[in-house]
DRENDO-1510 file (C-alpha; in Angstrom, 1 decimal, always signed):
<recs>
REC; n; res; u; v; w
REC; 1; UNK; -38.6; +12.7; -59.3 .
REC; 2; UNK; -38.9; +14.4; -56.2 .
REC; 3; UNK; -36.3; +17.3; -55.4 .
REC; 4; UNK; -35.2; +18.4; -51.7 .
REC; 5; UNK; -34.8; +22.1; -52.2 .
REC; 6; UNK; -32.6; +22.0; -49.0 .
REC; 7; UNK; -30.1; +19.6; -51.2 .
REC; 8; UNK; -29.8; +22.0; -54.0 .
REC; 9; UNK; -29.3; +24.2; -51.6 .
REC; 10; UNK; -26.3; +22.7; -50.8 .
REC; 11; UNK; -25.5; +21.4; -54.0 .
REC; 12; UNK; -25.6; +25.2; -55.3 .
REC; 13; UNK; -22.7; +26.3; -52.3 .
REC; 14; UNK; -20.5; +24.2; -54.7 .
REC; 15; UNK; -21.2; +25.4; -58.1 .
REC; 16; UNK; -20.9; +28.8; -59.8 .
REC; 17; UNK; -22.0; +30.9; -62.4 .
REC; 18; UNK; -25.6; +30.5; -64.2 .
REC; 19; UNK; -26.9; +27.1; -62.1 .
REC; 20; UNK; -25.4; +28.2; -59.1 .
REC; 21; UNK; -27.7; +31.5; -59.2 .
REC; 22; UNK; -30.6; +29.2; -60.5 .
REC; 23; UNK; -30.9; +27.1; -57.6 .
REC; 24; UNK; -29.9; +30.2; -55.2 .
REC; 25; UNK; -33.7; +31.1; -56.6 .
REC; 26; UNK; -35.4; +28.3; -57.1 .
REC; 27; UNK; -34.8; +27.8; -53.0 .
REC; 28; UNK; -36.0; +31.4; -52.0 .
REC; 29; UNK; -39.4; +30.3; -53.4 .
REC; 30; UNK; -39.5; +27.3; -52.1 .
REC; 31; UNK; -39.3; +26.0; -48.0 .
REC; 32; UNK; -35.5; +24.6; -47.1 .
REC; 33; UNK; -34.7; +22.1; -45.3 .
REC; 34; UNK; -31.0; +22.0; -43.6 .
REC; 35; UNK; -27.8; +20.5; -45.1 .
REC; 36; UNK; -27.2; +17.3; -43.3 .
REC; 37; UNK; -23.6; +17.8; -43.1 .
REC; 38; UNK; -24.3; +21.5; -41.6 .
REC; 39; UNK; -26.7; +20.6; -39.1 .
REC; 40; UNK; -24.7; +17.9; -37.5 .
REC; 41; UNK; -21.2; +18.7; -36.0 .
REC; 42; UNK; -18.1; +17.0; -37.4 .
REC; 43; UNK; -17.3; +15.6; -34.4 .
REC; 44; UNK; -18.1; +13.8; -31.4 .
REC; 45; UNK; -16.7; +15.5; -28.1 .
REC; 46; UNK; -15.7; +14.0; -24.7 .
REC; 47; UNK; -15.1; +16.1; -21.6 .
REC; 48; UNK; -12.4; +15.0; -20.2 .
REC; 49; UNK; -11.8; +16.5; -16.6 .
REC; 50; UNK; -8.1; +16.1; -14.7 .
REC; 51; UNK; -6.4; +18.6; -12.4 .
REC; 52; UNK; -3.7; +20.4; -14.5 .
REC; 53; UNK; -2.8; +22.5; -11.9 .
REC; 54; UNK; -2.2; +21.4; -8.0 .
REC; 55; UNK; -0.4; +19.1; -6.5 .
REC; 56; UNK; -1.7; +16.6; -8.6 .
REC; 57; UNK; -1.1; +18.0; -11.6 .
REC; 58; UNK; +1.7; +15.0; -12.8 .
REC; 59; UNK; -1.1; +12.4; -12.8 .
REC; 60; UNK; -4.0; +14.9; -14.4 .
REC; 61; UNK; -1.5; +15.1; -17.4 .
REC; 62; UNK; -0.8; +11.8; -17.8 .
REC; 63; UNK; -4.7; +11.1; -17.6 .
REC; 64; UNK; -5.0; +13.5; -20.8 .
REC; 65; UNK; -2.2; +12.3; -22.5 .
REC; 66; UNK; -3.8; +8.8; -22.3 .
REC; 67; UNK; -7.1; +10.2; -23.4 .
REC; 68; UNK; -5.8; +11.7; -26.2 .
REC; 69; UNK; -4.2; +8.8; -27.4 .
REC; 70; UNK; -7.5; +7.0; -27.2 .
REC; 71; UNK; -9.2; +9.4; -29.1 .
REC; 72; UNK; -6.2; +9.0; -31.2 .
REC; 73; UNK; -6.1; +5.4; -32.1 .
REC; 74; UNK; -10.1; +5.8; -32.3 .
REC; 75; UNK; -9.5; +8.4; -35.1 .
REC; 76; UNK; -7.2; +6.0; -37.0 .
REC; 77; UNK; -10.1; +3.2; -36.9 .
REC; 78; UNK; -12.2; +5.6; -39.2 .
REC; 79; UNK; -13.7; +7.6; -35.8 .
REC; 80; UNK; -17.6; +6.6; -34.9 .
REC; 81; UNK; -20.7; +6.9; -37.3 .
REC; 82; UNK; -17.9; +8.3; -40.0 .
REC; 83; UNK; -17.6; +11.4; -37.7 .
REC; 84; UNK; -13.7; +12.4; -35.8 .
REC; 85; UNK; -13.9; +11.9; -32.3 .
REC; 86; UNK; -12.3; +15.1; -30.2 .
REC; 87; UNK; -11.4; +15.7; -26.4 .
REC; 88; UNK; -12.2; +19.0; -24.9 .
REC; 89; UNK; -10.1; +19.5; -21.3 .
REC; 90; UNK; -11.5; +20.4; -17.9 .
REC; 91; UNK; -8.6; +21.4; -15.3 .
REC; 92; UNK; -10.0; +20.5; -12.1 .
REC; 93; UNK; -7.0; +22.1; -10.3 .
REC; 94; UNK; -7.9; +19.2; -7.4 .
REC; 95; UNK; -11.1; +21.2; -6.4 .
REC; 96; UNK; -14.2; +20.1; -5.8 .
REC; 97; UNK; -15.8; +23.7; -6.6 .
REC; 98; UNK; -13.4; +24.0; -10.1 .
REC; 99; UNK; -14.5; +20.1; -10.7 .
REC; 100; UNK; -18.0; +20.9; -10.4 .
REC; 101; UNK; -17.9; +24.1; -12.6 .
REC; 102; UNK; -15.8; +22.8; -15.0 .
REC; 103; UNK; -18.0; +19.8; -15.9 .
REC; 104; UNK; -20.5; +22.0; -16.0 .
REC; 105; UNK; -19.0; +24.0; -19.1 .
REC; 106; UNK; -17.9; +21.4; -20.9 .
REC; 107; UNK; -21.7; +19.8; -20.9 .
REC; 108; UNK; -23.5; +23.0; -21.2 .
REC; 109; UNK; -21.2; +24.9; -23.6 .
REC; 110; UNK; -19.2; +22.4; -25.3 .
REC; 111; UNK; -21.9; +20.2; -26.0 .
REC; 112; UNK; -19.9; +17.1; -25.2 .
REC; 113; UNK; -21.5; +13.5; -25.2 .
REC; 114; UNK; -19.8; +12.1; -22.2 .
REC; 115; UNK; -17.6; +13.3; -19.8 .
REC; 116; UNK; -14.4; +11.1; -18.5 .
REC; 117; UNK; -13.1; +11.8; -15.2 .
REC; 118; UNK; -12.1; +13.0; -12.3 .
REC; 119; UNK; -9.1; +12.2; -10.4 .
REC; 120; UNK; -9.4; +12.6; -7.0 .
REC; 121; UNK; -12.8; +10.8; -5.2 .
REC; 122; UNK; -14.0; +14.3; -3.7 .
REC; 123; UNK; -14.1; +15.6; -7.2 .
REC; 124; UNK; -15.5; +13.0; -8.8 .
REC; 125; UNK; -18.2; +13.0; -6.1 .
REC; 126; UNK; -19.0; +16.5; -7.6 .
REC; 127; UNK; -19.3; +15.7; -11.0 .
REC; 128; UNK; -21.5; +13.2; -10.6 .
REC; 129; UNK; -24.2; +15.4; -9.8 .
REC; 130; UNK; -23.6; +17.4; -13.3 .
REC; 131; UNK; -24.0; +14.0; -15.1 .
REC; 132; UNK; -27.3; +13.2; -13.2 .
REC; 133; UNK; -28.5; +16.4; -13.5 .
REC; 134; UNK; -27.7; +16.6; -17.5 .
REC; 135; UNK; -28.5; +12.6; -17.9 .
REC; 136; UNK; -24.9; +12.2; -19.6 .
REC; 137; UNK; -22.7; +9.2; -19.6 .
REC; 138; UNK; -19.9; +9.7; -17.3 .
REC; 139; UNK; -16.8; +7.1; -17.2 .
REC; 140; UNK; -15.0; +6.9; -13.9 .
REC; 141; UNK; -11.4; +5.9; -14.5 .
REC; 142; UNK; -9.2; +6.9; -11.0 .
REC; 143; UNK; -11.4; +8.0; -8.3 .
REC; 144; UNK; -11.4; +4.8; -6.2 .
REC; 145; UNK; -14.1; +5.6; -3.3 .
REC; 146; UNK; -17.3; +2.9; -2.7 .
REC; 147; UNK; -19.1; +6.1; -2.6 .
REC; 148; UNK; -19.4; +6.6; -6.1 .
REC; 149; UNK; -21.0; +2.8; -6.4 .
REC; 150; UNK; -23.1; +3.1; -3.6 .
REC; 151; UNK; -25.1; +6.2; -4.9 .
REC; 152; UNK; -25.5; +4.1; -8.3 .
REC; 153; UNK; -26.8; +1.1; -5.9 .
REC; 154; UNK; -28.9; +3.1; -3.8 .
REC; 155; UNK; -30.3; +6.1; -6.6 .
REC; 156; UNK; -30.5; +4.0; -9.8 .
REC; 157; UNK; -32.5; +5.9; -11.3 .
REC; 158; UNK; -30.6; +9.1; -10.8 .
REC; 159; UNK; -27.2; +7.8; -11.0 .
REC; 160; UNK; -27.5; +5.5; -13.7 .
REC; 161; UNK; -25.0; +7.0; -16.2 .
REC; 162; UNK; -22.0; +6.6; -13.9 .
REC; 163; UNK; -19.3; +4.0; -14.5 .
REC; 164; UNK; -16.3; +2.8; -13.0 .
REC; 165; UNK; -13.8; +1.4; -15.1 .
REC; 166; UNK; -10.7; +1.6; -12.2 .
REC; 167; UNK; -10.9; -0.7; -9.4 .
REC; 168; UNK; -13.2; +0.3; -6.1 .
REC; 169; UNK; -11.4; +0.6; -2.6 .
REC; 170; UNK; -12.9; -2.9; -1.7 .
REC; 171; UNK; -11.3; -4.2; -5.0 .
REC; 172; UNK; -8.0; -2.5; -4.6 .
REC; 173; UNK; -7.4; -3.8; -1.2 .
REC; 174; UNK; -8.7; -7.1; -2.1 .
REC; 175; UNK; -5.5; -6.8; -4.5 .
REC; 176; UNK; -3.5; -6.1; -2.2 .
REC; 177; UNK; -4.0; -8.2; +0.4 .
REC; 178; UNK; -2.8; -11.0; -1.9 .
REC; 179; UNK; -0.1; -9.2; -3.0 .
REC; 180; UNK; +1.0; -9.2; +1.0 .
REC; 181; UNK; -0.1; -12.7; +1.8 .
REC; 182; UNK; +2.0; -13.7; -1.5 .
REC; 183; UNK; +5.0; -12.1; +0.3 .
REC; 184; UNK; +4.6; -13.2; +3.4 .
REC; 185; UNK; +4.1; -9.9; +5.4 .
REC; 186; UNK; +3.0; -10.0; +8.8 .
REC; 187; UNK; +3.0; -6.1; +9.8 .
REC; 188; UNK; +2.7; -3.5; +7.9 .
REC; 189; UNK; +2.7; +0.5; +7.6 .
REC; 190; UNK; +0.2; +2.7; +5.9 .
REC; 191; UNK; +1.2; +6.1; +5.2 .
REC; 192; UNK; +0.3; +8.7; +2.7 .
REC; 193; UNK; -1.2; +12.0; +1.5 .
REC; 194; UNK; -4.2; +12.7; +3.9 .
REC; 195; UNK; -6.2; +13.1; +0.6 .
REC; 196; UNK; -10.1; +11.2; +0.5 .
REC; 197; UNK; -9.1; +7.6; -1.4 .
REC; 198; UNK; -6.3; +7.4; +0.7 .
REC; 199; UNK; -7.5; +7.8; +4.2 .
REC; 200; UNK; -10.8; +5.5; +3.0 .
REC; 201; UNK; -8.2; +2.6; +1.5 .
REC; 202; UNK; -6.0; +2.4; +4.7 .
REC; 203; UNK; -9.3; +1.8; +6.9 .
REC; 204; UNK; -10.5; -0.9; +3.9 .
REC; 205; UNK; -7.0; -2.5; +3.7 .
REC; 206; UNK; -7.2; -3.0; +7.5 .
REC; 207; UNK; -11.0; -4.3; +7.6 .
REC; 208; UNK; -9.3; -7.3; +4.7 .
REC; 209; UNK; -6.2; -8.1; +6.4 .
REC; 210; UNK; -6.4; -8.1; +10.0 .
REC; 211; UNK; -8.6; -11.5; +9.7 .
REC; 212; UNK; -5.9; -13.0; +7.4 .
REC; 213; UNK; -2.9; -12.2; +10.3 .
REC; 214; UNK; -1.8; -9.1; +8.7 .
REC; 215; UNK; -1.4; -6.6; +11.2 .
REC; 216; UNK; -1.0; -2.6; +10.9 .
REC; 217; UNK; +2.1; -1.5; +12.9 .
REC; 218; UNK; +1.5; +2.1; +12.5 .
REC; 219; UNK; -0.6; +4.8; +10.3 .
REC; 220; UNK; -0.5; +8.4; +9.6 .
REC; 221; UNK; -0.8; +10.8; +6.7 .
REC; 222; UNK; +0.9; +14.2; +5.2 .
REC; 223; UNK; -0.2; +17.3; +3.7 .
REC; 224; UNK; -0.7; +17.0; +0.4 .
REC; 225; UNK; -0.1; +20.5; -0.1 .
REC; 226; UNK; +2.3; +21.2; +2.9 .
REC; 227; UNK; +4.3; +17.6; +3.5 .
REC; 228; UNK; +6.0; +17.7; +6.5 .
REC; 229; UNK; +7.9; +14.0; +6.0 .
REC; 230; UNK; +10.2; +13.8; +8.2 .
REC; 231; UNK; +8.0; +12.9; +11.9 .
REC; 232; UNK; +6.3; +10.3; +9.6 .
REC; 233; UNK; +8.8; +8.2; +7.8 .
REC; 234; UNK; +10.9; +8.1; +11.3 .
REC; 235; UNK; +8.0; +6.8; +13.2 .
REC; 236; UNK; +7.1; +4.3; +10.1 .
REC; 237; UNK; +10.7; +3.1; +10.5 .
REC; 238; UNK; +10.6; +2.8; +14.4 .
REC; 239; UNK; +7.5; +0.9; +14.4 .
REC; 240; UNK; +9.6; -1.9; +12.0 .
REC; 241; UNK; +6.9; -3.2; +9.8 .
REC; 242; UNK; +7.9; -5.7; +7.2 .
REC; 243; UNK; +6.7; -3.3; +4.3 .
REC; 244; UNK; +5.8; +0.6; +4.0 .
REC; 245; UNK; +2.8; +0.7; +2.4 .
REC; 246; UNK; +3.0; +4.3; +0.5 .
REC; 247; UNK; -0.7; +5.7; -0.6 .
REC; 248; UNK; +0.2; +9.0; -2.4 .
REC; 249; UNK; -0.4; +9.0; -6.4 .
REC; 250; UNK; +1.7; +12.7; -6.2 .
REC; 251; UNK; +5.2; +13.4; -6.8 .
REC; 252; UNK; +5.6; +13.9; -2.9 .
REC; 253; UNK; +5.3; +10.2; -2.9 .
REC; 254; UNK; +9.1; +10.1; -4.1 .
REC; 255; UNK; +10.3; +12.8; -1.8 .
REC; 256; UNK; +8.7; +10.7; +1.0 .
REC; 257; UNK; +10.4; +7.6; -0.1 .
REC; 258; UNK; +14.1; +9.2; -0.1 .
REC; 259; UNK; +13.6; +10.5; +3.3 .
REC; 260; UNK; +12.2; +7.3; +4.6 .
REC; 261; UNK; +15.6; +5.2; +2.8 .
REC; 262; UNK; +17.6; +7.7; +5.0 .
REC; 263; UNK; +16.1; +6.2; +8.2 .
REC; 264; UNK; +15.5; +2.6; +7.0 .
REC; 265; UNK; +17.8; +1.7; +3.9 .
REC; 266; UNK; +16.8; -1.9; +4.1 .
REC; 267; UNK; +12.8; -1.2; +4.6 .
REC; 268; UNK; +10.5; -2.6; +1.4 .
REC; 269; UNK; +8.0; +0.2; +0.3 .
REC; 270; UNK; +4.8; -0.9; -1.9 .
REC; 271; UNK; +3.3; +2.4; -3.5 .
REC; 272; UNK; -0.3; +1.9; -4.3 .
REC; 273; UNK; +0.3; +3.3; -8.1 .
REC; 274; UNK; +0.9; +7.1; -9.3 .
REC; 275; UNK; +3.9; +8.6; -9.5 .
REC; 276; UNK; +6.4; +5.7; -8.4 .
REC; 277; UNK; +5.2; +4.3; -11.6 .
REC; 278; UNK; +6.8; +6.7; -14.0 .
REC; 279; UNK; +10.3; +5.2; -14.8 .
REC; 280; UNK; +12.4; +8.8; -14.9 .
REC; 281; UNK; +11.6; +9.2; -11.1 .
REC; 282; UNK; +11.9; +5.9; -10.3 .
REC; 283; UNK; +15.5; +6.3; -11.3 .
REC; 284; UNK; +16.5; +8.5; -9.0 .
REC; 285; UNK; +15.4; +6.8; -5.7 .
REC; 286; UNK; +17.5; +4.4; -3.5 .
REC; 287; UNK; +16.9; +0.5; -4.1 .
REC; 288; UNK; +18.6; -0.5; -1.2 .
REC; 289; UNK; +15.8; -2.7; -0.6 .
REC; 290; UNK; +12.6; -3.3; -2.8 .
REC; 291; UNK; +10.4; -0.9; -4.1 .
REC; 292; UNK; +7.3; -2.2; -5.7 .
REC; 293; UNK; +4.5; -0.6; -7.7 .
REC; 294; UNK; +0.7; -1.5; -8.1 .
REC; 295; UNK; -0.6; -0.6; -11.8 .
REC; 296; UNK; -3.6; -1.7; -13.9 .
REC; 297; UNK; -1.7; -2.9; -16.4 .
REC; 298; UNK; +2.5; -3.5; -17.3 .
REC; 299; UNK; +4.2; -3.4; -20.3 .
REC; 300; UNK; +4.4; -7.2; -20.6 .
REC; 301; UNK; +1.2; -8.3; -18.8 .
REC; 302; UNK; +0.2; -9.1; -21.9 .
REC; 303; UNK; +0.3; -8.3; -25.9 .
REC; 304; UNK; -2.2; -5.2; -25.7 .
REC; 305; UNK; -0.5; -3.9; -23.1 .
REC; 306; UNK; +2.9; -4.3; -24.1 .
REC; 307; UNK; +1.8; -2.7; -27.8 .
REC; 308; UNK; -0.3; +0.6; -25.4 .
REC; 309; UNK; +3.0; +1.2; -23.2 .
REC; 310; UNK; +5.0; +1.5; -26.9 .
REC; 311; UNK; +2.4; +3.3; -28.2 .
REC; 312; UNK; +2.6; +5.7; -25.1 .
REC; 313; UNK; +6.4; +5.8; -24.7 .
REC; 314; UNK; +6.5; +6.7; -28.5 .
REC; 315; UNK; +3.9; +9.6; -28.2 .
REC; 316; UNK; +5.1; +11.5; -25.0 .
REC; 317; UNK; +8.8; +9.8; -24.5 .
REC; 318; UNK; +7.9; +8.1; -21.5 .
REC; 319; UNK; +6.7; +4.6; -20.4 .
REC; 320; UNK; +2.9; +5.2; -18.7 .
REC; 321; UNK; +2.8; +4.7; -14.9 .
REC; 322; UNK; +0.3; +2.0; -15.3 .
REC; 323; UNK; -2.8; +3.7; -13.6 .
REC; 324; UNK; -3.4; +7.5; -13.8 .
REC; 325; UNK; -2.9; +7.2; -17.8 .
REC; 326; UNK; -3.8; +3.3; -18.6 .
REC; 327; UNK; -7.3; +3.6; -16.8 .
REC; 328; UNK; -8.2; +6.7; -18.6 .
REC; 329; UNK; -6.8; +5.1; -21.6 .
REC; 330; UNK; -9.5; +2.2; -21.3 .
REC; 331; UNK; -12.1; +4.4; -20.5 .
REC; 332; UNK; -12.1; +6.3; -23.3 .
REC; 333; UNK; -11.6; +3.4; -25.3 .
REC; 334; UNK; -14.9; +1.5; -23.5 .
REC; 335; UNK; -16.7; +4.6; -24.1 .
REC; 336; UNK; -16.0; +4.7; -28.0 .
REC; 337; UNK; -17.0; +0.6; -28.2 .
REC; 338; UNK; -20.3; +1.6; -26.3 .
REC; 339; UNK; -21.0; +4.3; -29.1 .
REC; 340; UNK; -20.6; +2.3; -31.6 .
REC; 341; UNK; -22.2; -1.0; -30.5 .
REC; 342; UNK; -25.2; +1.2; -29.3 .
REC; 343; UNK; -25.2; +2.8; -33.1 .
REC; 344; UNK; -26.0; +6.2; -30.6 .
REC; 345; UNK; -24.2; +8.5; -28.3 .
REC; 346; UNK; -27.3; +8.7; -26.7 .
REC; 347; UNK; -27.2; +8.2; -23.2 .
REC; 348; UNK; -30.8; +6.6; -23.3 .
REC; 349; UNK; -28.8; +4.3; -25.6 .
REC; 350; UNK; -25.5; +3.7; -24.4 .
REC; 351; UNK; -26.7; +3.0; -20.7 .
REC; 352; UNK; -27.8; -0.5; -21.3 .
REC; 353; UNK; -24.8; -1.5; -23.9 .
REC; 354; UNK; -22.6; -0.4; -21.0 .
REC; 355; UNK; -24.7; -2.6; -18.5 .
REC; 356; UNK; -25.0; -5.5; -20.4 .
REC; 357; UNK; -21.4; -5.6; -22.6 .
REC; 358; UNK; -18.0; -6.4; -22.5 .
REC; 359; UNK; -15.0; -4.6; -23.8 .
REC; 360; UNK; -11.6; -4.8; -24.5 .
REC; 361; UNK; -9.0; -2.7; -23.1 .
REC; 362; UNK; -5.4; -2.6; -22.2 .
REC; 363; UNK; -6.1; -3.7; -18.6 .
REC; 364; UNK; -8.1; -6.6; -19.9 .
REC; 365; UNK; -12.0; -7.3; -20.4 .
REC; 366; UNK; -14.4; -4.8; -18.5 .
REC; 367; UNK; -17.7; -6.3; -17.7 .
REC; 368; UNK; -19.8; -3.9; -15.5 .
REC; 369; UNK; -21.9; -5.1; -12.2 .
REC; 370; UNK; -25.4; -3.9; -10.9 .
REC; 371; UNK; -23.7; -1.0; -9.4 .
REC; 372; UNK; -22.0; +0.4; -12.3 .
REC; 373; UNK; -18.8; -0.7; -11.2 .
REC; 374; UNK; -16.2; -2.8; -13.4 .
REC; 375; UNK; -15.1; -6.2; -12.7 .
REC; 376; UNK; -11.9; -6.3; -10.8 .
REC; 377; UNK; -10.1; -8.3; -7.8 .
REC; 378; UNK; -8.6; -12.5; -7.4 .
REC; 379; UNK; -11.5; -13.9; -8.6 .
REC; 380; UNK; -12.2; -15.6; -12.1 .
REC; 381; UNK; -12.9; -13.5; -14.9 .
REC; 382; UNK; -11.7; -10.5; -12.4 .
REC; 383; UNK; -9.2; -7.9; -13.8 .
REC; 384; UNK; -6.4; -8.3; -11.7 .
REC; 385; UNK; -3.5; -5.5; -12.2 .
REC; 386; UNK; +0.1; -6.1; -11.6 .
REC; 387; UNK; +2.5; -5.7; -9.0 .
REC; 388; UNK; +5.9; -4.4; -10.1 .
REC; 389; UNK; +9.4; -4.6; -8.9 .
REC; 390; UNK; +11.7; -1.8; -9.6 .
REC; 391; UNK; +14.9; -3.0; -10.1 .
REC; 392; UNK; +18.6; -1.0; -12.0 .
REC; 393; UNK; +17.5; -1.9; -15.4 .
REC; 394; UNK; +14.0; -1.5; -15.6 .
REC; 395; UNK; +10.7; -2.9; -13.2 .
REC; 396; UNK; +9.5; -7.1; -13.4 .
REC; 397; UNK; +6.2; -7.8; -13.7 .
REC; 398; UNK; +6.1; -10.1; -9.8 .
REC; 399; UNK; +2.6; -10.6; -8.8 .
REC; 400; UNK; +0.1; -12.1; -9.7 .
REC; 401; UNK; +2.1; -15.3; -10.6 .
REC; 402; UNK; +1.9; -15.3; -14.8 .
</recs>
């Protein structure tokens, strides 16, 4: 029989006394090859980048909190390859610069396989070049811009690790403007934080609706950093659309609403998802007229869903928002069912199983198309997302029609 000297080398770590010193010796004569258990790590790392810090700070916790859940319930399935899968965080801080550098440590340093993130489109912009440049998998789950497809479409060979697993702007105002036509809106207002995704979705949203009748009554934007509400929820009420659409993913997106139900108590408000999602600050603002919320996925959308927001609610003692923690939910959750179908974390590997599969998540079925991005919009087969209406006792699931 043949005898790996490396094995007894391991084998002797365990044992004491006269055969433990034996094969100490007998492996100083002889070449050793490396414990398989030492020269693999125990476990699989994903780089999970968010801002923590900033005025977006609210959703870049949720986004780990849903990540870690993931990783969680991956765990509990016996992990992938036998091996514990673990996050390691990135705090953004909302920067492109920290975005950058931060994805940057996490592949260099803490040797993670595949990085999830970012939030906000500049930053994700950013770490898009790290995952070219280190040919690592890189799951999109927030950032909304058609910039990050387009570089996929245009620079395939370059960009061919990045997916989307949230909705594009195209996609997201596709979604809305059925929402609108479903509720018969005729003028509308887009206001928000002057942030990338939302200055990008108010021109898309108005490209989609102004063929189908639906006309923009006014548009502005606040500091992010610096809101100054007032000027624009007064002009947003004088113009007298039939709904407020409100593009800020922030906790100034609740400040902006009281201020605006001040003005124009009886003025509907649709925010595009974020923090008008989260059920404690929902509480506190005015429902003297509707308020409704866009999400991925509701608690009652369907069973997965409903059995995620439990899961969630359990975990952190709060319902998810539906988008800044469901999507990075799924992502991590595709990412795993990529690993595993691919038998590799590989990227070589797990490119073309992302390409070519589907896979289940909270939101649905992801299916990918030829620029990386996932399947959603009114079509068939199409992930749709849900429309919300807040209400005293809790938000109903109102569009699409179920």
């Amino acid at each position: 029989m043949k005898v790996n000297p490396g094995s007894l080398l391991c084998l002797s770590r365990l044992l004491i006394g006269p055969a433990a010193l034996f094969l100490y010796l007998f492996s100083s004569v002889f070449p050793v090859t490396p414990c398989v258990a030492a020269s693999r790590p125990d476990t699989l790392k994903i780089g999970v980048l968010a801002p923590l810090s900033g005025p977006y700070a609210a959703g870049g916790t949720s986004f780990v909190q849903a990540a870690t859940l993931a990783v969680e319930q991956a765990n509990a399935e016996g992990g992938v390859f036998g091996r514990q899968v673990a996050i390691a965080v990135g705090d953004t801080q909302g920067r492109v610069d920290v975005a950058k550098a931060e994805a940057l440590r996490l592949v260099s340093r803490e040797k993670v396989s595949a990085l999830v993130g970012a939030y906000l489109s500049e930053e994700t912009i950013g770490v898009m070049e790290i995952a070219a440049a280190h040919r690592t998998v890189l799951l999109v789950p927030v950032a909304a811009t058609a910039e990050i497809t387009d570089k996929v479409r245009r620079e395939y060979e370059r960009y061919r690790y990045v997916f989307r697993v949230g909705y594009s702007l195209p996609q997201w105002a596709e979604m809305i403007a059925a929402f609108l036509s479903d509720r018969k809106v005729r003028r509308y207002a887009f206001v928000g934080a002057g942030i990338r995704w939302n200055r990008e979705l108010g021109e898309t949203l108005g490209r989609i609706l102004v063929p189908r009748g639906i006309t923009p009554a006014y548009g502005a934007f606040y500091s992010p950093g610096n809101p100054a509400f007032d000027p624009v929820a007064v002009a947003a009420a004088a113009a007298s659309p039939d709904i407020v659409i409100l593009a800020d993913p922030g906790r100034n997106s609740v400040s902006f609403l009281k201020r605006l139900r001040e003005v124009a108590p009886a003025l509907p408000v649709l925010s595009v998802g974020g923090a008008l999602g989260d059920a404690r600050l929902a509480a506190s603002i005015p429902l003297s007229a509707p308020v409704y919320v866009q999400a991925a996925a509701w608690r009652g959308v369907s069973p997965a869903a409903t059995a995620y927001a439990e899961r969630y609610e359990y975990r952190y003692g709060a319902p998810p928002v539906g988008y800044s923690d469901t999507l990075p939910y799924d992502a991590v959750a595709v990412l795993v069912a990529a690993w595993r179908k691919a038998g590799s974390v590989d990227s070589a590997m797990v490119v073309p199983v992302l390409e070519r599969d589907a896979f289940f998540g909270v939101a649905g079925m992801y299916r990918f198309d030829a620029a990386h991005q996932a399947r959603w919009g009114t079509g068939p087969g199409a992930l749709q997302g849900s429309f919300v209406l807040w209400e005293r006792d809790g938000a109903r699931i109102v569009f699409p029609p179920r």
